[in-house]
C-alpha positions as CSV (number, residue, x, y, z in Angstrom):
1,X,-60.7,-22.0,-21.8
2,X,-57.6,-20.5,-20.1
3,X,-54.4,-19.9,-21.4
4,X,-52.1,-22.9,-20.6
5,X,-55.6,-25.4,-21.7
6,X,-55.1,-23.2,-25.3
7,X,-51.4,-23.6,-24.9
8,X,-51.1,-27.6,-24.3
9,X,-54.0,-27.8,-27.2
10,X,-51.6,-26.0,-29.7
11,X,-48.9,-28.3,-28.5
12,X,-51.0,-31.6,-28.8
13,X,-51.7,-30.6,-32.4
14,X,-48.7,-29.5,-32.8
15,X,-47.2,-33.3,-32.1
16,X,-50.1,-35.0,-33.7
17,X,-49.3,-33.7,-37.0
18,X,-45.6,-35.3,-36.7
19,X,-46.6,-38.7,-35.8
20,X,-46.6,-41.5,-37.8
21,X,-49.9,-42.2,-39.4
22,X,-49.7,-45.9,-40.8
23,X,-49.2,-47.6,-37.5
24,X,-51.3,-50.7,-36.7
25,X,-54.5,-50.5,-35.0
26,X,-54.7,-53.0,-31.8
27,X,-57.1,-55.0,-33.8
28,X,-54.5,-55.4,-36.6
29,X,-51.7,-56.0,-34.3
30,X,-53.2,-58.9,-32.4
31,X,-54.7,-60.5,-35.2
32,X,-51.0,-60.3,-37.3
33,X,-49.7,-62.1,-33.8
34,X,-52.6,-65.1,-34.6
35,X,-51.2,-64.6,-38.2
36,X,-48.0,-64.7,-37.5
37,X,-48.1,-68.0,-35.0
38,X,-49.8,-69.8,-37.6
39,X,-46.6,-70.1,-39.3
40,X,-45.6,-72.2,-36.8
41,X,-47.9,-74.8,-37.9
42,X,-46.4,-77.6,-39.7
43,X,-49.9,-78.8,-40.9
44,X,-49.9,-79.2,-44.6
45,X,-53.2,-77.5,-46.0
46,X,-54.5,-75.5,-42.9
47,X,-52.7,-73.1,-40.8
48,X,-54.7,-71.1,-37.7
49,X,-53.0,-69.2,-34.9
50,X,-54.4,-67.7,-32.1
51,X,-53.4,-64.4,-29.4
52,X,-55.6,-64.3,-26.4
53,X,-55.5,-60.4,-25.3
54,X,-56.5,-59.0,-21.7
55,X,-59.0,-55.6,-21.7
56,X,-56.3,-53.6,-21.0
57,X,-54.3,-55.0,-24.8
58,X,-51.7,-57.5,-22.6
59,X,-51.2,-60.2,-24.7
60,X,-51.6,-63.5,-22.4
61,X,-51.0,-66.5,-24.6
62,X,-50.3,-67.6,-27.8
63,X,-51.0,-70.9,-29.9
64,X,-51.4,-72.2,-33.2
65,X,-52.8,-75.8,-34.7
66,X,-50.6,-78.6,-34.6
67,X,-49.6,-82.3,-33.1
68,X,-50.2,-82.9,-29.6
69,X,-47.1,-82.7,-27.2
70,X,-45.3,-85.9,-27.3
71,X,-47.0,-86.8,-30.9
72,X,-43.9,-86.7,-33.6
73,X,-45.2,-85.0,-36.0
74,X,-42.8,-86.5,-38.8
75,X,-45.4,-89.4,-38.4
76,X,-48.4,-87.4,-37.3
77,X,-51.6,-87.8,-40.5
78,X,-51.8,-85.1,-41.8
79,X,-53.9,-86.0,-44.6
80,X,-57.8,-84.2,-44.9
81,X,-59.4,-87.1,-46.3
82,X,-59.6,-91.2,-45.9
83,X,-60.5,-93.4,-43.1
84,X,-61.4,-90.7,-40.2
85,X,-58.5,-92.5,-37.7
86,X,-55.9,-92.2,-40.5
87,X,-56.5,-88.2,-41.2
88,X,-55.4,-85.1,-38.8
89,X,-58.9,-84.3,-37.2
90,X,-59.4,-86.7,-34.7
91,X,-56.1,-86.1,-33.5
92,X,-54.8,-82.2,-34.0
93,X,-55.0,-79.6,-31.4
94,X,-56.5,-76.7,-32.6
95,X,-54.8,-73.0,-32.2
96,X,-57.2,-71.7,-29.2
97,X,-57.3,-74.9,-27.5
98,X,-53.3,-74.2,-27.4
99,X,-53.6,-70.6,-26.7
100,X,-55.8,-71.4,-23.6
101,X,-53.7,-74.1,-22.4
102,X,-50.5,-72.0,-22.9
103,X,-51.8,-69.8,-20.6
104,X,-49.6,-70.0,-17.6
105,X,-51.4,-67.1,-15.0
106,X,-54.7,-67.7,-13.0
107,X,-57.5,-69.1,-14.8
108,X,-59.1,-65.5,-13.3
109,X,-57.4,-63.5,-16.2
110,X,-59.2,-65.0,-18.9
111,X,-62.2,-64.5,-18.2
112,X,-63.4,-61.1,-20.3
113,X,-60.4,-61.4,-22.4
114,X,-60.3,-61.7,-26.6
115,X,-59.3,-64.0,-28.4
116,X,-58.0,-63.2,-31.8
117,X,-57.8,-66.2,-34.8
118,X,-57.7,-66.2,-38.5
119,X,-60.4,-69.0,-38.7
120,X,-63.7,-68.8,-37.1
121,X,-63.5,-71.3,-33.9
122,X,-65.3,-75.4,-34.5
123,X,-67.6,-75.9,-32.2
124,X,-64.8,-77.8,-29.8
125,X,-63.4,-74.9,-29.8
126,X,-66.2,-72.5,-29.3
127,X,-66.7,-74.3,-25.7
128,X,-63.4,-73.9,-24.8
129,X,-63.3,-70.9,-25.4
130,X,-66.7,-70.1,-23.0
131,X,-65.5,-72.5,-20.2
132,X,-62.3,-70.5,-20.1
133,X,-64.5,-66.7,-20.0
134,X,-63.8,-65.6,-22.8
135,X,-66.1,-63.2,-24.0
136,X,-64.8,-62.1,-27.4
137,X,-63.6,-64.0,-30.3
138,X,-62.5,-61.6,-33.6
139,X,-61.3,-63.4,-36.7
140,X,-60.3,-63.0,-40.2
141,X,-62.1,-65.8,-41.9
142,X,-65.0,-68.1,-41.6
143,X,-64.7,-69.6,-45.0
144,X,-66.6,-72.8,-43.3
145,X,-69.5,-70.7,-42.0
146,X,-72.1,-72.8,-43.1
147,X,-70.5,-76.0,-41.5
148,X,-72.6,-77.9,-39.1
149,X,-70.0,-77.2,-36.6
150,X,-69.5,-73.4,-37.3
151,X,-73.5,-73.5,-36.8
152,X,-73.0,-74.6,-33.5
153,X,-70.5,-71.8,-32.6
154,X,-72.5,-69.3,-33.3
155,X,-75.3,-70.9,-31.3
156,X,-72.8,-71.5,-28.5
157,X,-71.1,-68.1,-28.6
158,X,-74.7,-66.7,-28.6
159,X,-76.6,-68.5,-26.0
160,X,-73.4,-67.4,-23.9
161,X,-73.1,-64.3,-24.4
162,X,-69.7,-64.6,-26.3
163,X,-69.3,-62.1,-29.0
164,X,-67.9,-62.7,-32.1
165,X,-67.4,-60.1,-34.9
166,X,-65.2,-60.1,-38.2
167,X,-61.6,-58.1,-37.8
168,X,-62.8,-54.4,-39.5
169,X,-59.8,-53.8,-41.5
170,X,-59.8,-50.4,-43.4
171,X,-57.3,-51.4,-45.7
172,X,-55.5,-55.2,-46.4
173,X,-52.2,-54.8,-45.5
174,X,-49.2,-57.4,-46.3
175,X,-47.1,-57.3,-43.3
176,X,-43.3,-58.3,-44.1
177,X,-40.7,-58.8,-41.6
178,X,-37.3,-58.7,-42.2
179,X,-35.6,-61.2,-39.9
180,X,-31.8,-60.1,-41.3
């Protein structure tokens, strides 16, 4: 190795050693973005963001669960239980159905991109998420994983081709922001 390649290598260690070591990972970061839109959710008992993410780490859209546009969701059921037409699930829009249609560039830019959520997609879901190309879904949580419906996401995301793996935290982290 020559004399500036020893030089630079010196320097690059050098810097290294100064740099902050407790930064977020990209994994991290994008799922604390899903995190962090789920707040946004004014549903009661279950709140799910999502961050759709380009191979390069751009983020492209955004969403979390909520009301359909135009549905006030002062009167919006929110209830989990009761009559199926007087409870949230025929009617709520689910976080990656919001974070596709948020999407406001070429349908083109989806297609290989992640998609980041803090609940394991429904099966709705799951095929939105492979109509639009998506070809990676990472999430926190799949507490319903042996759900009829989270059954068929998995077959879905498999027969497709869609990967789907847990978030690999090394550590759990509590992320505070200060807003003052």
């Amino acid at each position: 190795m020559g004399k500036l390649n020893e030089q630079n290598m010196e320097r690059k260690c050098a810097m290294e050693s100064k740099k902050r070591k407790d930064y977020l990972s990209w994994d991290e970061y994008f799922m604390a973005i899903a995190k962090l839109s789920a707040m946004r959710s004014k549903d009661p008992s279950t709140q799910v963001g999502a961050c759709i993410v380009s191979n390069d780490n751009r983020i492209l859209s955004i969403g979390y669960n909520g009301a359909p546009n135009g549905y006030d969701d002062d009167i919006f059921p929110w209830d989990r239980e009761g009559q199926n037409l007087e409870t949230k699930y025929p009617y709520v829009c689910h976080a990656e159905l919001n974070a596709i249609l948020n999407y406001r560039g070429s349908k083109k830019d989806l297609e290989n991109a992640k998609i980041y959520v803090d609940l394991f997609p429904c099966n709705e879901c799951a095929k939105i998420i492979i109509q639009s190309g998506i070809k990676e879904v990472i999430y926190l949580s799949d507490k319903y994983w042996n759900s009829e419906n989270n059954i068929a996401s998995r077959k879905l995301f498999d027969e497709c081709k869609v990967k789907y793996t847990k978030i690999n935290l090394k550590q759990e982290r509590k992320i505070e922001i200060d807003l003052k």
